[in-house]
N, C-alpha and C positions, 0 to 999 in steps of 0.2 A: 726495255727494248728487246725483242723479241731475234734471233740470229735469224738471218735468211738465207735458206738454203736456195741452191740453185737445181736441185732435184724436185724441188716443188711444181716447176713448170714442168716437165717430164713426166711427173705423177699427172698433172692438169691433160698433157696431150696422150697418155694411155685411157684416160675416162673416158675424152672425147671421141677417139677414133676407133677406141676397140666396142664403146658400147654397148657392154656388159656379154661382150661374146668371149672377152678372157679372162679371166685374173691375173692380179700383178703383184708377182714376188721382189719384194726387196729385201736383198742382200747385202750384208756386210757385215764387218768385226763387232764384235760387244759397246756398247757404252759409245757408236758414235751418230744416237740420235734416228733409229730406225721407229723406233715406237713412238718417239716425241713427232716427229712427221708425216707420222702415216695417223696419230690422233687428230692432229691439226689440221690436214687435209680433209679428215671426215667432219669437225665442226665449222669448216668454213665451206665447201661443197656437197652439202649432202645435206637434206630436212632434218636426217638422225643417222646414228650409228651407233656401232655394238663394238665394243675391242675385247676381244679374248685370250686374256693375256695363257698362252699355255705353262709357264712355269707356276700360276698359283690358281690355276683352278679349277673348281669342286668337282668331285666325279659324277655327278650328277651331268657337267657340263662334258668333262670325257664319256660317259654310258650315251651319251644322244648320237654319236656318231657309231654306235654298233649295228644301228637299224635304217643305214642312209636311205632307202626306198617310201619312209615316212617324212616328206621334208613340211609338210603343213606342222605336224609334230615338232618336229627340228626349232621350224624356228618361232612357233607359238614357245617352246619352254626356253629357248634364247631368250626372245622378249620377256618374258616374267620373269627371269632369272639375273636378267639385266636391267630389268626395270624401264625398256625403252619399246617405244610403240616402233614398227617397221613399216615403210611406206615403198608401193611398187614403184621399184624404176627410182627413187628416192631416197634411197637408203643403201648404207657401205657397212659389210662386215666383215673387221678386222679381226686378221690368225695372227696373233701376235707368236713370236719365238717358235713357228709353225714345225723347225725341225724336234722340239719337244714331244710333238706328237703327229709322226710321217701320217697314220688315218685319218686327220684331217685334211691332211695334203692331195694324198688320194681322194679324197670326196671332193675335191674342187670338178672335176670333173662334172659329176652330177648337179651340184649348185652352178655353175654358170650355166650348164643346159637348162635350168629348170627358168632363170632368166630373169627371175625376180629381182636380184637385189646385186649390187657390186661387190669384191671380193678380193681383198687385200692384204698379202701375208708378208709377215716379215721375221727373216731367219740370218742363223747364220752357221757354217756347219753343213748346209744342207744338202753337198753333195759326197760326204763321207760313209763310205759301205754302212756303217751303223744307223746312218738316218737315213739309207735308202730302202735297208733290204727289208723284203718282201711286198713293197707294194710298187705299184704302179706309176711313174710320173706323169702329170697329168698335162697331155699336149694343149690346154684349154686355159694355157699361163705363161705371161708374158714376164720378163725377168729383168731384175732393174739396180743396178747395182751402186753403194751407196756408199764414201768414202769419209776419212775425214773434212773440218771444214778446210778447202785451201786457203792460198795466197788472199786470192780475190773476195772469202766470203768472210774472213780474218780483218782484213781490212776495211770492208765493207759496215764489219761489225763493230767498228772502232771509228766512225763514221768520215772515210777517208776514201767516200766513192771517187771525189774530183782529184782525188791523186793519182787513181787508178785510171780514169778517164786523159790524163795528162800523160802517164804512161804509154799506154797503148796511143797514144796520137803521135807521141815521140817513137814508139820504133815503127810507125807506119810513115813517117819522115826519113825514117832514116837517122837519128839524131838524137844528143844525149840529153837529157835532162840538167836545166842548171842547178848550179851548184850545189845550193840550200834547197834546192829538192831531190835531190840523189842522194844527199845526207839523211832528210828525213825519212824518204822511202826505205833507204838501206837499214837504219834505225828499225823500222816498223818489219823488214821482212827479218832480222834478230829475232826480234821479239816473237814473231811466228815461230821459227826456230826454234827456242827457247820453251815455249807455252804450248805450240802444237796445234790441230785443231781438233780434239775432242771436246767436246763440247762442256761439260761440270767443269774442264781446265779453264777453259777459253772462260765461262762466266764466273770463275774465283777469281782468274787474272782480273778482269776485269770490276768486278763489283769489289773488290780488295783494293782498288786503286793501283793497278800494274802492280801488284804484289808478285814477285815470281815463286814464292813462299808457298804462297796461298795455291795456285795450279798444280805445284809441283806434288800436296798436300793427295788433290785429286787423281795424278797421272799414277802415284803410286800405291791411292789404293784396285785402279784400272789395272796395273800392272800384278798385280796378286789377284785379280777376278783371274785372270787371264793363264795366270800357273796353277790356278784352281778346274778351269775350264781342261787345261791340258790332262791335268790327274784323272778327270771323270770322264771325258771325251775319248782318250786315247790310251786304253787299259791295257793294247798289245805290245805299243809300241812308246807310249810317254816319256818314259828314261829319254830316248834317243831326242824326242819333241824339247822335253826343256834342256835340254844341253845345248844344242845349236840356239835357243830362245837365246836362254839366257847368257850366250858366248857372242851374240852379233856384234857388241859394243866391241869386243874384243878383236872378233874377224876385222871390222871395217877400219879398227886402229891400222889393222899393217897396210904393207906396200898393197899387196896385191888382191886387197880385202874379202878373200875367198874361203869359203868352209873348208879347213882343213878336220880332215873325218879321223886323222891319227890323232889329235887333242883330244878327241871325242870316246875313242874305243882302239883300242891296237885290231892293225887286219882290217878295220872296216872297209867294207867299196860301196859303192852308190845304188848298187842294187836292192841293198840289205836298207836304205835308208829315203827311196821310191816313195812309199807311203808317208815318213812324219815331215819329207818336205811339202808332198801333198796336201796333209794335215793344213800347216803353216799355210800355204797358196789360199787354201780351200778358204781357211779360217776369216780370209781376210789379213789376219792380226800381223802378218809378213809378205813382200812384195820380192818373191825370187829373183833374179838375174843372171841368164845362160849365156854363157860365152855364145858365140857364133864362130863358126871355125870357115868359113867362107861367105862372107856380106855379100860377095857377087851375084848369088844365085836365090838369094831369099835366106831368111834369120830361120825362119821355124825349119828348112827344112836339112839348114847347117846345126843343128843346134846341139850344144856338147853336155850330156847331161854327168859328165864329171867333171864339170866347172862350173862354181855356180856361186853367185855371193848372195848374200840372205840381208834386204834390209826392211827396216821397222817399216809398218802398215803408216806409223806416225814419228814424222821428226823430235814433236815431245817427250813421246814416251820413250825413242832413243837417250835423250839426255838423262829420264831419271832412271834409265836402269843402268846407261853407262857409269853415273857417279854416286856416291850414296847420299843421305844428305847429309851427314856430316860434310863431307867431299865439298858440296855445293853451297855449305855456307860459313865454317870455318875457311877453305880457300876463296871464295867471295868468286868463283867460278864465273857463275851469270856475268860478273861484271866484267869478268876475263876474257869473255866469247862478246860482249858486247861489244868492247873497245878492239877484240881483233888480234886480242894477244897471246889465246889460246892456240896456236897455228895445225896443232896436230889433230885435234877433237873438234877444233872446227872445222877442216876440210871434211872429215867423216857426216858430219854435221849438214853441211850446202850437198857433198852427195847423196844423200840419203831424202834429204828435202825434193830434189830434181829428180829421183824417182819416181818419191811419193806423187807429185807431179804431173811426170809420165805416167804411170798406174792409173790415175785420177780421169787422164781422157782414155782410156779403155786400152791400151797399149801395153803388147808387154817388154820386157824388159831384156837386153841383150846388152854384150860388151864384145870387146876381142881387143887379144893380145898377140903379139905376135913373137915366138923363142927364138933368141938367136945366139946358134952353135958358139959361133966364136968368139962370141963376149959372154958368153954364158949366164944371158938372162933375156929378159924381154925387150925389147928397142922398139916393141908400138905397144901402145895400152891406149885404148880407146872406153871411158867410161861408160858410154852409155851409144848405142844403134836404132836411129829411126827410120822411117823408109817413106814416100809417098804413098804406099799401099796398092801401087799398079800395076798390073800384069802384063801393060803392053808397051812400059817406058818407067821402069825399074828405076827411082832410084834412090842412093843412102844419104843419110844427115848422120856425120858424127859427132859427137857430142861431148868436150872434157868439160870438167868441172874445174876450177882452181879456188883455192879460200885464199889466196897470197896477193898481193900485189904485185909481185914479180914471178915471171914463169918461164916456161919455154916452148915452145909451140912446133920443136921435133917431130913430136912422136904424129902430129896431128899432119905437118908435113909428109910423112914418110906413107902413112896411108893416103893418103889423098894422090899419092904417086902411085901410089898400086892399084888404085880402083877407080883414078879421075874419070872413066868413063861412065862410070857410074854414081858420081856426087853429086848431091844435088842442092849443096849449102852445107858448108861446115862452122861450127860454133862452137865457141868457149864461154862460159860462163866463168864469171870474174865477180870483186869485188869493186873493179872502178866503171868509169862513166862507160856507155855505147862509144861503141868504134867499127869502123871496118878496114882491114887492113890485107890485104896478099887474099883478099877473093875469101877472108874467114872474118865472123861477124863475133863482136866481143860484143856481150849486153851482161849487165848483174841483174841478178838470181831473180832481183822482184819484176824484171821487163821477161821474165819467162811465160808467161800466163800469155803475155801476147802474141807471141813467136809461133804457139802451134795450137 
């Protein structure tokens, strides 16, 4: 059984509407299935296609692109080279890892002018000064961006569509799921948790017989591509890149799960470290989060770029870089976070999930805290800020996280006093059943997918 993505139909309505008048770059981290979906899109919609993959191939296929005013040339030695006949108007050719080589990126321009054949790249990296400079971006490219698998495609692939169809009908009720299905569900969105949705994770868990063994096998050799990627990608600044990589388990353990830059370097400030958060955003591989220092008036245009917590692109690969595997199977870990009893690494855990999340419907990510003098700490901490996205009736969604069964709902109080003019549904995400309570909606982690 074959995973299904849900970008599939997004690739189907860029074919049909743009109609070879643009190209469509897909975007995203290493290793979550950019090549495996853009191959299968061109053997199931297209009479033929060509994938070129740019990390391993011949110069022959790089020396074609020095003469782009010859394109009869071009793609008659495509064809022999790839052994595939091209049909007009019929045929997709795919730029595989396209920031490997930015001059084919530039020639999109001329290939979809010339109008022949479809055109579909897929990168990632690809807006870092190293894979820009010197050429041209081609405005004749539509851009598509491409996550791990979620909640819904996780589950889907574990074939538990009518759980999910049960879910979403229950919080359009209003209403919690019984019993022995909020158990099961809760079960199943762990297991997410735990395995991730990269995709070689997702299908060891799975063809292993829910071995956590068996994914975790995969996430960490994903997670060495990934410090290797850093070493070659980022040769100005790398040092700075894998410190914060490889300290987020660490950041999102404390209170107030933010990059502190003095672990990092004595003297550091945020200026000096602009680029390898960049880096991290651009990569995919990390999903930043900017304080908001006034929700009233719009996130972006409050936004504090000396506050910022950094979390994984994927919930999985949070777990295996936070513990080792010794860690993970001498303390029997998995089954610690399964049962609930991990309380500190699982809240790191469900927040980092709710991002991923957020991230996933194209959203970025804000929080806000708020100091106060005479207790001498913070008395509002809001995980996570969303907004309806309008310009003419403004307004916010807060967002906490809880992994506990008991909490306190303070801090969510105290904003909700300072900006009720502007809320527009506040939520908790919890471990127990749906509730609503004082005008705030409590749902667990897996009825998230339905909410927004």
């Amino acid at each position: 059984m074959e995973i299904k993505r849900k970008i599939y139909t997004k690739i189907y309505d860029w074919k049909e509407t743009a109609n070879g008048s643009k190209a469509l770059l897909i975007e995203g981290a290493r290793r979550i299935g950019k090549s495996t979906i853009a191959e299968e899109f061109g053997k199931n919609e297209y009479k033929s296609y060509i994938l070129i993959d740019f990390n391993n191939a011949t110069k022959k296929v790089f020396d074609l692109f020095d003469n782009i005013n010859e394109l009869d040339i071009l793609f008659q030695s495509l064809s022999l080279e790839y052994n595939t006949r091209l049909y007009r108007r019929e045929s997709l050719i795919i730029f595989d890892e396209i920031q490997k080589f930015p001059k084919a990126r530039e020639a999109i321009k001329y290939l979809v002018a010339d109008g022949r054949y479809d055109f579909l790249e897929t990168g990632s990296l690809i807006s870092i000064k190293e894979n820009v400079a010197g050429i041209t971006i081609p405005s004749e490219e539509r851009k598509l961006k491409m996550y791990p698998l979620d909640f819904e495609e996780f589950a889907t692939y574990f074939g538990e569509d009518l759980l999910l169809d049960y879910i979403s009908d229950c919080f359009k009720k209003r209403e919690p799921l019984e019993r022995s299905m909020h158990n099961k569900a809760l079960r199943l969105f762990k297991e997410y948790l735990l395995v991730g949705g990269m995709p070689q994770a997702v299908l060891a868990y799975k063809n292993g017989e829910r071995d956590f063994a068996l994914a975790d096998i995969e996430k960490r050799d994903i997670l060495n591509l990934y410090r290797n990627d850093i070493k070659k990608s980022a040769k100005r600044y790398n040092s700075k890149i894998s410190a914060i990589f490889d300290n987020i388990p660490a950041y999102l353990s404390t209170h107030e799960k933010k990059i502190v830059l003095s672990d990092i370097e004595t003297g550091a400030t945020y200026d000096r470290y602009d680029e390898p958060l960049f880096w991290l955003d651009d990569s995919m591989i990390c999903n930043p989060c900017y304080k908001c220092n006034d929700p009233n008036t719009g996130f972006a245009l409050n936004k504090n770029d000396s506050a910022v917590k950094c979390y994984l692109g994927d919930t999985g690969l949070l777990v295996s870089l936070a513990f080792s595997e010794n860690e993970l199977t001498e303390n029997n870990l998995y089954k610690q976070i399964m049962d609930g009893k991990l309380s500190i690494n699982q809240g790191m855990l469900y927040e980092n999930a709710i991002a991923q999340m957020i991230t996933a419907k194209e959203k970025k990510l804000y929080f806000y805290t708020r100091y106060n003098k005479d207790k001498h700490r913070n008395d509002i901490e809001i995980d996570f800020l969303l907004s309806n996205n309008s310009k003419t009736n403004f307004k916010i969604m807060p967002i906490e996280v809880k992994s506990s069964q008991n909490y306190s709902t303070t801090s969510l109080g105290r904003f909700s006093n300072i900006y009720k003019n502007r809320i527009g549904g506040s939520f908790i995400i919890h471990p127990k059943d749906f509730s609503v309570s004082n005008g705030i909606v409590k749902m667990p982690p897996y009825m998230f997918f339905a909410a927004f």
